[in-house]
C-alpha positions in Angstrom: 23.2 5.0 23.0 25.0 6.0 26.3 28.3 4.7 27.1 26.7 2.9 30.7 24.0 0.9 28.0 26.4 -0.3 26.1 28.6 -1.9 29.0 25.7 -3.6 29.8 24.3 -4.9 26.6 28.0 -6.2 26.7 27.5 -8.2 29.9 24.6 -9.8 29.1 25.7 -10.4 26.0 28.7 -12.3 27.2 26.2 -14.9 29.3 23.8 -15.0 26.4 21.4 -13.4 28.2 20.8 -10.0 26.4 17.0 -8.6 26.5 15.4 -7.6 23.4 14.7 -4.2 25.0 17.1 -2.9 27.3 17.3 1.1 29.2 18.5 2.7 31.8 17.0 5.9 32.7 17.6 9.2 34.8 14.2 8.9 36.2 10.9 7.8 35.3 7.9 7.5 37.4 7.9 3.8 37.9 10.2 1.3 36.0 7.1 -1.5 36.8 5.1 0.8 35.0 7.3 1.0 31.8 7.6 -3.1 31.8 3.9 -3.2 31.8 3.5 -1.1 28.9 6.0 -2.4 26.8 4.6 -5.7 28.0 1.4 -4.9 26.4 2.9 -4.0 23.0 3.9 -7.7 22.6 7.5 -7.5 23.7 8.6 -10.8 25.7 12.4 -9.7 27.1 12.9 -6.5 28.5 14.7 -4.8 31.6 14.1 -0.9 32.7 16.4 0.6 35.0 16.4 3.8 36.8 18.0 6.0 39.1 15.1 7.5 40.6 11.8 6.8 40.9 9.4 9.7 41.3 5.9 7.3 42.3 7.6 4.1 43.1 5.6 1.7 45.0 6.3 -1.6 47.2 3.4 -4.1 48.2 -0.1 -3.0 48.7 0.5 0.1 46.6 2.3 1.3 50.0 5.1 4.2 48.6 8.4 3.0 48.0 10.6 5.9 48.5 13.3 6.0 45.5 15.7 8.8 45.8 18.5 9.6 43.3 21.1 6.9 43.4 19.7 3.5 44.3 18.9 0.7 42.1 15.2 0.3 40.4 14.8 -1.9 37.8 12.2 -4.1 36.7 12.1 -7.3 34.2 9.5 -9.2 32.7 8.8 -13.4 33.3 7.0 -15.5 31.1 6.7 -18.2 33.0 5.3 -22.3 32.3 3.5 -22.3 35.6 0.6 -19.9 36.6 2.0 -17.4 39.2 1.6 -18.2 43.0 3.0 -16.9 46.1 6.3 -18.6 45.8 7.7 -16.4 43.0 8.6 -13.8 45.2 10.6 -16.1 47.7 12.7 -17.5 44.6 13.6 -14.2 43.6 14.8 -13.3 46.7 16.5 -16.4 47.7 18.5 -16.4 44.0 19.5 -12.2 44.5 20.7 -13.1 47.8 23.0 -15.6 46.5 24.3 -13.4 43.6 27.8 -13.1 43.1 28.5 -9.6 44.4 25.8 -10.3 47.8 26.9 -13.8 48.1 29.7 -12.7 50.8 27.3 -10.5 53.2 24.8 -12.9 54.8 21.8 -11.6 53.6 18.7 -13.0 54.5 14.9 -12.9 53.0 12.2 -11.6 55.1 8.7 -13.3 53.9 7.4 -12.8 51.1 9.6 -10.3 49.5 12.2 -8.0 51.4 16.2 -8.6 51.5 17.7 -8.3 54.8 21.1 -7.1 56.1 20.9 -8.7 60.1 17.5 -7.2 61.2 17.8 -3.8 58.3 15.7 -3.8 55.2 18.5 -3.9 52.0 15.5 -3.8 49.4 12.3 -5.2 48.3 10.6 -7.4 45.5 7.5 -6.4 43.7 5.7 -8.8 41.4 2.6 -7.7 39.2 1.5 -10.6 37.3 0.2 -9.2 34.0 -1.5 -13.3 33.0 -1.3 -16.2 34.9 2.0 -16.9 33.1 3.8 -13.6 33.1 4.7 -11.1 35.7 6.5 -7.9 35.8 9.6 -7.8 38.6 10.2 -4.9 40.2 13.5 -4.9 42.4 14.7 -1.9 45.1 18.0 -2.2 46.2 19.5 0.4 48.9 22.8 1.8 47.3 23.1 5.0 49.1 22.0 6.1 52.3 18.2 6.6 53.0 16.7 9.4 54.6 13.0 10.0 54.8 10.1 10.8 57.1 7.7 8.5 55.4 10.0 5.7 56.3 9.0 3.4 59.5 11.1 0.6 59.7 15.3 -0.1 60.0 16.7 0.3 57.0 20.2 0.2 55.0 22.3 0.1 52.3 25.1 -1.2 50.6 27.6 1.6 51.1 26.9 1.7 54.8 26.8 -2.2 55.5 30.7 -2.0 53.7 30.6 -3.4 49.8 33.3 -1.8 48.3 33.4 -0.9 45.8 30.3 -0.8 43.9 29.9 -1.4 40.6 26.5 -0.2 39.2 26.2 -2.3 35.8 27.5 -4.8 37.6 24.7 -5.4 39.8 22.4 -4.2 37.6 23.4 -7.5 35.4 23.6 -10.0 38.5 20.1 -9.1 39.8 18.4 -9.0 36.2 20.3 -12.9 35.8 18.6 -13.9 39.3 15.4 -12.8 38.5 15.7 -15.0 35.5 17.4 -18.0 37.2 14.3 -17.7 39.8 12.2 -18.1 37.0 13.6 -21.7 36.3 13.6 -22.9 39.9 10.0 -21.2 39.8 9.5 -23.6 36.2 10.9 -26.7 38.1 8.0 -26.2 41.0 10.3 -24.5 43.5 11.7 -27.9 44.2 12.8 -28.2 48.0 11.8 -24.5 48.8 11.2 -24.7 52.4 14.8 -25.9 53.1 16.4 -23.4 50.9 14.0 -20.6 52.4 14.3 -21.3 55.7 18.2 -21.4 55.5 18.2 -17.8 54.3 15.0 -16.5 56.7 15.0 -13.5 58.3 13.6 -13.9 62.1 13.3 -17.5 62.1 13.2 -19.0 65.4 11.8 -15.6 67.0 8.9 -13.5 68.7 6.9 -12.1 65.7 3.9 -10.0 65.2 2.2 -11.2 62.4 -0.5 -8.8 60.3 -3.4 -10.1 58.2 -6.8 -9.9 56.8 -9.4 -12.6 58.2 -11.8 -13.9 55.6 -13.9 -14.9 58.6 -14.3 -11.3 59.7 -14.9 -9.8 56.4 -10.8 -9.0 55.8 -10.8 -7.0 58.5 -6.9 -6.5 59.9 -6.0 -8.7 62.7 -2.7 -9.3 64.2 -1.3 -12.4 66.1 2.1 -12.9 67.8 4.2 -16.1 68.0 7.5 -17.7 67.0 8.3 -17.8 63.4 9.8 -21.7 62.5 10.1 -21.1 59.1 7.5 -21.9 55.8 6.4 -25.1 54.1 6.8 -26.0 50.4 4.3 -24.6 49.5 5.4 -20.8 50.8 3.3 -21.0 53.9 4.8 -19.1 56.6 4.6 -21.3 59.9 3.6 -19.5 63.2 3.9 -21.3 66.7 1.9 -19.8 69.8 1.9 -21.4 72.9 -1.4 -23.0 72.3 -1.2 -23.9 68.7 1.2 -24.1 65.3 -0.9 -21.9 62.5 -0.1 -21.4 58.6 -0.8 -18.2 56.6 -0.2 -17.1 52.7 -0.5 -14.0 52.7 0.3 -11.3 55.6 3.2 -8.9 57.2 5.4 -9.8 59.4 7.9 -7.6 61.6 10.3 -8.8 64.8 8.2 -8.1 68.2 11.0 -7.4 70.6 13.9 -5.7 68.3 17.2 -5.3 69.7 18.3 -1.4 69.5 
């Protein structure tokens, strides 16, 4: 065992909160892979972290670029109430608020990215495995990102000025949150649109909004309006000049970004 696993057996040990399986790797393909397969061999506690991630993905199966450096790691929830939409937002909302982030102002952009001001920081990727148990995936930005696949603002906590960072560290914070967000997630997400829509990225502007219509046999469509936040139930809430709509499932980015 490497001197960086035993550290963090250490931390977790001291909060009583130590996995059955725990490793942190060079590189692997995808650390929500590895969950899943040690999910399937009947083990209930487990965290995988990497480095690198040579076929990372992010929602929709879209690429999630993972060069050496940044954190990937991905846990496994065995949750009392079946899996909906709201997981993600917990997660998010309880990472944000994690000791080492709690200082920086982060905010969640629905359903599942962390935001520095109007930059992506990182991502959340749940794959339910049941209706009671997911695996996590989490992306956080350490480093620098470069790459031509990349479409969006993005950053990273070197450039947005946490100093200094300490890997195993945050590697034991965000593997805590995802656990805490399991509990508020047990507890029926109680008073979720408050808490969200405290922490929301874009709320109260112009957004373009991306979806698939059931009417129109999923075909993409795209709306624009102001964003005013989600219900309880992790509805966003869009607000045109005609009408107030509700959607569960969708993209969102800001329609008029300031450069």
């Amino acid at each position: 065992m490497d001197l960086d696993t035993r550290l963090l057996q250490q931390k977790l040990t001291e909060v009583n909160q130590l996995p059955e399986l725990l490793i942190l790797k060079p590189v692997t393909t995808s650390t929500n892979d590895d969950v899943r397969e040690v999910a399937l061999k009947g083990i209930s506690s487990v965290l995988i972290c990497s480095r690198k991630q040579t076929q990372g993905r992010g929602q929709n199966k879209r690429p999630w670029v993972s060069p050496e450096g940044n954190i990937y790691l991905s846990t496994l929830l065995n949750l009392q109430t079946p899996i909906d939409g709201r997981l993600a937002l917990e997660i998010a909302l309880n990472i944000i608020q994690m000791p080492s982030f709690d200082a920086l102002g982060l905010k969640v952009k629905w359903p599942n990215d962390i935001y520095y001001k109007d930059q992506k920081l990182g991502g959340i990727l749940v794959e339910p495995i049941s209706s009671y148990q997911a695996v996590v995936g989490v992306g956080i930005n350490v480093s620098p990102v470069i790459d031509s696949q990349i479409n969006q603002d993005i950053t990273s906590l070197k450039e947005i000025g946490l100093n200094p960072i300490d890997r195993l560290t945050l590697i034991a914070e965000l593997y805590l949150a995802i656990q805490q967000a399991g509990q508020w997630f047990n507890h029926h997400c109680y008073n979720l649109a408050a808490r969200f829509n405290h922490h929301a990225a874009f709320i109260n502007q112009a957004i373009e909004f991306e979806y698939h219509s059931i009417e129109f046999k999923h075909e993409s469509m795209k709306t624009c309006g102001e964003f005013i936040g989600i219900q309880n139930d992790g509805a966003i809430i869009l607000k045109s000049e005609t009408s107030t709509s509700t959607y569960y499932q969708g993209r969102m980015r800001l329609l008029n970004p300031s450069k």
